[in-house]
C-alpha positions, -999 to +999 in steps of 0.1 A: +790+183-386+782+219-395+826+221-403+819+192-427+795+211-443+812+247-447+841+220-462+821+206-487+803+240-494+839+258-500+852+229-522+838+238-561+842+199-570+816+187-549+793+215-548+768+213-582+774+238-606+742+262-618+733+261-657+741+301-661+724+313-692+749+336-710+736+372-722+729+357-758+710+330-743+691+353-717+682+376-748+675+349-771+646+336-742+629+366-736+624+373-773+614+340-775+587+348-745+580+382-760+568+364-795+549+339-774+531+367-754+522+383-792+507+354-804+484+350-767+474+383-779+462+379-812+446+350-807+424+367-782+419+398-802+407+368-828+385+354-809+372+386-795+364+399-829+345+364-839+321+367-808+313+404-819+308+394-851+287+366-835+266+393-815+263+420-842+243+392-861+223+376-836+213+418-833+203+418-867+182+385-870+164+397-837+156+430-852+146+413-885+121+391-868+105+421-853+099+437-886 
């Protein structure tokens, strides 16, 4: 059984071929990635800037209501 399989192994017809990115491709996906990561980013230095925005005027009406 285990000769069958080093046959079937060593012939390139019946073993499945891998998808192989070439270098473009590789490059092409890991900008791709990279942009993706960017725009995580920003939106998160967004949405960090709202809630201090958020914060610094909650601050503000507090301090006006003790006044």
């Amino acid at each position: 059984m285990a000769n069958i399989l080093r046959k079937s192994w060593k012939d390139p017809k019946k073993r499945e071929k891998k998808s192989v990115l070439t270098w473009q491709q590789q490059k092409e996906k890991k900008v791709e990635l990279k942009q993706h990561s960017n725009n995580r980013k920003q939106i998160i230095e967004e949405r960090k800037k709202k809630k201090r925005e958020y914060v610094q005027k909650i601050k503000d009406l507090k301090e006006k209501k003790k006044n």
